[in-house]
C-alpha positions as CSV (number, residue, x, y, z in Angstrom):
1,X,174.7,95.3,158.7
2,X,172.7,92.3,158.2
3,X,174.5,89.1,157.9
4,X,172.9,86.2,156.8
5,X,173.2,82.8,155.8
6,X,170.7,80.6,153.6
7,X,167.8,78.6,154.9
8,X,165.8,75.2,154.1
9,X,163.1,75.1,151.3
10,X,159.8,76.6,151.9
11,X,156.6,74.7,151.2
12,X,152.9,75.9,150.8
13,X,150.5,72.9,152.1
14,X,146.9,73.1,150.8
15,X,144.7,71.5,152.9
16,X,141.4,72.5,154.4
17,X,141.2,70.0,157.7
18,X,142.4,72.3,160.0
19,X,143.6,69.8,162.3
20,X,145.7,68.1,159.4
21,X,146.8,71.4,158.6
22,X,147.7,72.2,161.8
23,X,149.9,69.0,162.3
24,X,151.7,69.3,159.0
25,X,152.7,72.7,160.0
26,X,154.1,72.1,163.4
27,X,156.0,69.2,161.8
28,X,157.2,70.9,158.6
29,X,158.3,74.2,160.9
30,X,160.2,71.8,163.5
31,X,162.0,70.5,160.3
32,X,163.3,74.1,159.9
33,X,160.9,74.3,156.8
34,X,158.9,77.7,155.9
35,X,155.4,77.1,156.0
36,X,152.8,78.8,153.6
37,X,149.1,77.5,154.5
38,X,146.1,77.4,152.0
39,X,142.7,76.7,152.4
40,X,141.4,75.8,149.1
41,X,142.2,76.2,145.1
42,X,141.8,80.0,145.2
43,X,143.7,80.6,148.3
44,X,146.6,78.1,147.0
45,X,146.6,80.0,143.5
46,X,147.0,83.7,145.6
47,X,149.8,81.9,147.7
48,X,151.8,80.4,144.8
49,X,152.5,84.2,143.5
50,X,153.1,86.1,147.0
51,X,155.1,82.7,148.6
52,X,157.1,81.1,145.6
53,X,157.2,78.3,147.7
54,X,159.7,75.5,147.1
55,X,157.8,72.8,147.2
56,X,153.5,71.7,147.7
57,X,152.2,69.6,149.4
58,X,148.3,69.1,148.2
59,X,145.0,67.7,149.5
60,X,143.1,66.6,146.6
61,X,139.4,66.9,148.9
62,X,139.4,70.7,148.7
63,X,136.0,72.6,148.9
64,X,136.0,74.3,146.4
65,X,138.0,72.3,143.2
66,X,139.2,69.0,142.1
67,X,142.8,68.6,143.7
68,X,144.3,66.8,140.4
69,X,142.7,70.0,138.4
70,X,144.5,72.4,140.7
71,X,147.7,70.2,140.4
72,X,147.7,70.7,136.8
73,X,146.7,74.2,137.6
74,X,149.7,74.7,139.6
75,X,152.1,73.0,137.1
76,X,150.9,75.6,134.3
77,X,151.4,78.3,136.7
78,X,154.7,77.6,138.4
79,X,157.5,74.5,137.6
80,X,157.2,73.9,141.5
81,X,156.9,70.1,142.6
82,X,154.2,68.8,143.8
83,X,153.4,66.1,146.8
84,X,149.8,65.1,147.0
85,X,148.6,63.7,150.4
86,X,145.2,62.3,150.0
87,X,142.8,60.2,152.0
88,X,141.0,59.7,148.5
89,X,140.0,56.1,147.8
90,X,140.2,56.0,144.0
91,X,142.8,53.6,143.1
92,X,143.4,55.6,139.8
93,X,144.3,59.4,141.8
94,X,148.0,57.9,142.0
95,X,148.6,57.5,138.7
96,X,146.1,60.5,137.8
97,X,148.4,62.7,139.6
98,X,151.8,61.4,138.3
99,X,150.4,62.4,134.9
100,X,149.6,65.5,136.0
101,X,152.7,66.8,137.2
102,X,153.0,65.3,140.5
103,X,156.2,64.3,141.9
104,X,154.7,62.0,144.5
105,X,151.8,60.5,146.4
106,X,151.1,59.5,150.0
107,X,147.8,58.2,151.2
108,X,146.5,59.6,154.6
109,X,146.6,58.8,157.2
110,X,150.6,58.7,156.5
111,X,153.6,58.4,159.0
112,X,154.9,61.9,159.2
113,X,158.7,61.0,159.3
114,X,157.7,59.5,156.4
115,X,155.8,62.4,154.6
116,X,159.1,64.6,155.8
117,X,161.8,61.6,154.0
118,X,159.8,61.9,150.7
119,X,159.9,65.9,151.0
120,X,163.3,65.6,151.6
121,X,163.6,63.3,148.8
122,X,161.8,65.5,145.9
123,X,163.5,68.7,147.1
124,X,167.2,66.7,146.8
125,X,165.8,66.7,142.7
126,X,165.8,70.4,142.3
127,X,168.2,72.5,141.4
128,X,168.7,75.4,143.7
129,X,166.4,78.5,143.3
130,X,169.6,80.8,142.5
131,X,170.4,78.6,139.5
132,X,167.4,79.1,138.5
133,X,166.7,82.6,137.9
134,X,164.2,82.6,140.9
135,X,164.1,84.7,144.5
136,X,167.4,83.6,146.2
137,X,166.5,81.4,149.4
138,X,165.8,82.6,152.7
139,X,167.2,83.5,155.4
140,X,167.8,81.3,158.4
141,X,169.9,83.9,160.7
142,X,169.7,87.7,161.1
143,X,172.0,89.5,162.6
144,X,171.3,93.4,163.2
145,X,173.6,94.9,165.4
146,X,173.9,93.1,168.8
147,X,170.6,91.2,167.6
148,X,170.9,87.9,166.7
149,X,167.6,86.2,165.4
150,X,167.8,81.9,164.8
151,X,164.3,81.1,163.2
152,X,165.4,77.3,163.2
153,X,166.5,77.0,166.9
154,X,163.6,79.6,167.8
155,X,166.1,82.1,169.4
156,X,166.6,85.5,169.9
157,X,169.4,86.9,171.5
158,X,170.6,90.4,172.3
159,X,173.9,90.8,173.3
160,X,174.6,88.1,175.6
161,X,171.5,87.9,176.9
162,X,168.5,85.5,175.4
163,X,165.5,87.3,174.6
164,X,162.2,85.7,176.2
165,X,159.6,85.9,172.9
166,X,156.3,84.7,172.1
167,X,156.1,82.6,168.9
168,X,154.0,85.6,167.7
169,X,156.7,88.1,168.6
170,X,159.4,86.1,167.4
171,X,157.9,85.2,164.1
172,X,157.3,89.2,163.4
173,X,160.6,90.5,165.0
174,X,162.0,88.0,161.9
175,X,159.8,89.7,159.4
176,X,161.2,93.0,160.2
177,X,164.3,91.6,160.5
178,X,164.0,90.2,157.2
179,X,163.2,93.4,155.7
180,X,165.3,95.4,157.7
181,X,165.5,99.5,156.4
182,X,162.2,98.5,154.6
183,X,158.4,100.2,155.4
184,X,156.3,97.2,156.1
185,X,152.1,97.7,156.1
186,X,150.4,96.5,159.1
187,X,148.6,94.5,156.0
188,X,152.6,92.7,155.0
189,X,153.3,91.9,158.5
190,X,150.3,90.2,159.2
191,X,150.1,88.2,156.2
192,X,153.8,87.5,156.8
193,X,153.2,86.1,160.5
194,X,149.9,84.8,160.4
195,X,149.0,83.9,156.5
196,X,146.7,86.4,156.4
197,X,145.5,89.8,156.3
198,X,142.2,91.4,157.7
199,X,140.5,95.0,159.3
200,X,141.2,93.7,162.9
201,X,145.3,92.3,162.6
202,X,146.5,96.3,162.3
203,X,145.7,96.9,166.0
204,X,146.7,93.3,166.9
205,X,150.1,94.3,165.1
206,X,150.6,97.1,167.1
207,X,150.2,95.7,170.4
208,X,153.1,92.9,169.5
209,X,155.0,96.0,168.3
210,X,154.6,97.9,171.8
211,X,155.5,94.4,173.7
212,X,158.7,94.3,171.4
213,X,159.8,97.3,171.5
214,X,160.0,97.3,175.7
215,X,161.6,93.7,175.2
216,X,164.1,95.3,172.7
217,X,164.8,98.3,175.6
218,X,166.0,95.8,178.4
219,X,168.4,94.2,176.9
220,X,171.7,95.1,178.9
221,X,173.1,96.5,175.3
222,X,171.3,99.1,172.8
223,X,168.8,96.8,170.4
224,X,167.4,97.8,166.8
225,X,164.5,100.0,166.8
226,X,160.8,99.6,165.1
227,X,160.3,103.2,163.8
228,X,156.7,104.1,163.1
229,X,156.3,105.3,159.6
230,X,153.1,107.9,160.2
231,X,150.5,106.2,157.6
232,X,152.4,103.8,156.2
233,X,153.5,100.7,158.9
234,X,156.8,100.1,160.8
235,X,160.4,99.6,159.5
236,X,163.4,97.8,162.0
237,X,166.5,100.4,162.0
238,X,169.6,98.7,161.6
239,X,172.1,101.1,161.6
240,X,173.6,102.5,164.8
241,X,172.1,106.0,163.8
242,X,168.9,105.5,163.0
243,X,168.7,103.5,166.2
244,X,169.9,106.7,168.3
245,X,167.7,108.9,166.2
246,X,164.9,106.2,167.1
């Protein structure tokens, strides 16, 4: 059994400076936030329908479209609010994206306590995703059997004992966990941990798998097990008997 309990908002950031990215990202996930990263328009678009993200936060310098089009893009696509963060100079893009749809608009380079209050802020407006008729939220602990996963403390415990992870590890022992029962592709993991999916994550996957599976082993009480599926990916067995037949 799987007992859970709900989670903060998740948020898709669209920006292409990989060193901004990088820093809103660390920030949002120490906030407890989900993060979803895009690149550009097209990614953000292909993230909006796998992520149904919560909230976005948008660049409006993207390579490959004009940020206040792909806000009004966004708004036609899915009622999600929007938070541009811009280092753009025109005195009108304020304004310009309030019209759009935007719910609000920080200049860079911004404070991020105070990019995190004005998050906070717009997602206090919403109504929750249950009362909407969209996904329910997600999860912030698993529990599968003695396993206990924490995504916003960053802890994984088995039994008594605390379960020494990499963020890698951790972040797809949660997937599973997440879908627990369920086959996942070496393709839905990877996206899932790393935002992406290419030829070369499958046998990266697999190695994390083999590393968590002898982590799972040495715990001083019986942990889940990732059952290979033969042609198909891995699913985490939750019950007691599939564990044994593991």
């Amino acid at each position: 059994m799987v007992a859970m309990r709900p989670a903060r908002a998740s948020i898709l950031v669209v920006e292409d400076d990989p060193a901004v990215a990088h820093s809103l990202i660390d920030a949002l996930e120490f906030a407890d936030y989900r993060v979803w990263h895009a690149v550009d328009g097209h990614d953000a678009r292909g993230q909006l329908e796998r992520a149904r993200p919560d909230l976005i936060l948008l660049d409006l310098m993207l390579p490959d479209v004009d940020g206040l089009v792909l806000c009004s893009l966004l708004k036609a696509i899915a009622d999600v609010p929007i938070v541009i963060c811009s280092a753009s100079s025109r005195r009108s893009d304020p304004v310009l994206s309030l019209k759009l749809g935007a719910d609000d608009f920080v200049r860079k380079p911004f404070e991020l306590e105070d990019l995190l209050a004005r998050v906070e802020a717009v997602l206090r407006r919403i109504p929750p995703r249950a009362a909407s008729g969209l996904p329910a939220p997600h999860i912030a602990e698993f529990r599968i059997g003695e396993l206990l996963l924490e995504p916003a403390r960053r802890r994984a415990t088995l039994g008594s004992e605390m379960l020494l992870l990499t963020p890698t590890e951790f972040r797809l022992l949660t997937v599973l966990a997440a879908h627990a029962e369920e086959i996942m592709s070496r393709e839905q993991l990877a996206q899932e941990v790393w935002g992406y999916a290419d030829a070369s994550n499958g046998r990266t996957i697999d190695v994390h798998v083999r590393r968590l599976r002898v982590k799972l082993a040495q715990g001083g009480v019986p942990g889940p097990a990732i059952v290979s599926v033969r042609g198909m990916g891995y699913r985490l067995a939750a019950d007691e008997a599939a564990i044994t037949a593991a």
